[in-house]
C-alpha positions, 0 to 999 in steps of 0.5 A: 508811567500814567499820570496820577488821577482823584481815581486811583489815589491812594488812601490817606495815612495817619500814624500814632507814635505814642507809647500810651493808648489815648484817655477816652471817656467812659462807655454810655450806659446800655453800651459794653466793649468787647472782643470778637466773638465767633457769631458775630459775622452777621452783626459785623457786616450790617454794622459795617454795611449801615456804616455806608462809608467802607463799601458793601459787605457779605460774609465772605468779605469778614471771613476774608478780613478774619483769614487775613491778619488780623490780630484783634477785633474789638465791637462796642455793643448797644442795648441791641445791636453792635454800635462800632467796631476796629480792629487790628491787621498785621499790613506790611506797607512800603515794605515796613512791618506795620500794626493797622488800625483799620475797618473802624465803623459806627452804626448811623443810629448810634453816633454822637457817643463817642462810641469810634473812638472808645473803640479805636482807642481799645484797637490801639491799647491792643496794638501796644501790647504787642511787639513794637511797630509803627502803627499806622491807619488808612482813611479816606478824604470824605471821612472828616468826622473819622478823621476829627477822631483820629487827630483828638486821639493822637494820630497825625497824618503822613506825608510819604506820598506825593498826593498827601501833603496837598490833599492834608492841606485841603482837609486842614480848611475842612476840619475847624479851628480845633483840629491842627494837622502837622508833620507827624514828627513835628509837636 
């Protein structure tokens, strides 16, 4: 068994428990939320592309992402572009039927509106529509303001690899006074 590098870590958890979808702000004026709509692969991987956080992005890598389990996909829409996005997959992990909230992305030039967490927060309204399941999201270690969304809106980190409880305590000194990160079982 190889020993476990920085390299093949795997991506932090994060887990929402709550029935209820988080309060949220509203929208900015000029800015609406919305579904996926069919013509909307272009925008989708600019958006993503723009995003420089979720690697390169064609549209074979949406169409793959559309044929593969997702269940809802929602788009904050600026005065001219798709300003964020997340959607909801159907993921089965460590063999748990889960709702993942994933691909969630803000355009660089539309940051600081609160725009990654109106649509987080609509992925998860949906996510609690549909049967019940653990809901669960996966981030990376470098996405600290994603991460500062993610804990304001309810979610709290998981602990079920042998890397994480470290890797949380790390971020913990990175995050700021404000932000508490906690066993996801624990008030």
């Amino acid at each position: 068994m190889g020993q476990t590098t920085k390299e093949n870590l795997p991506q932090l958890r994060m887990v929402y428990r709550k029935p209820t979808p988080p309060q949220v702000p509203a929208l900015p004026q000029g800015y609406r939320l919305r579904p996926y709509q069919p013509g909307d692969e272009s925008g989708w991987a600019a958006l993503l592309n723009a995003n420089g956080e979720l690697g390169e992005w064609n549209l074979e890598r949406v169409a793959g992402v559309l044929a593969g389990g997702l269940v809802g996909q929602f788009f904050v829409v600026g005065p001219n572009d798709l300003a964020a996005c997340a959607g909801v997959h159907d993921v089965v992990l460590d063999g748990e039927e889960c709702w993942e909230i994933g691909w969630v992305a803000s355009h660089p030039g539309h940051r600081g509106r609160g725009l990654g967490a109106l649509v987080t927060a609509a992925a998860l309204a949906h996510a609690l529509t549909l049967p019940a399941r653990t809901i669960v999201l996966r981030t990376d270690d470098f996405r600290l303001p994603a991460i500062k969304v993610y804990l304001r809106l309810g979610f709290a980190p998981r602990y079920d690899h042998p890397s994480f409880p470290e890797r949380w305590c790390l971020l913990a000194g990175h995050l700021g006074p404000g932000y508490r990160v906690k066993e996801p079982d624990s008030a």
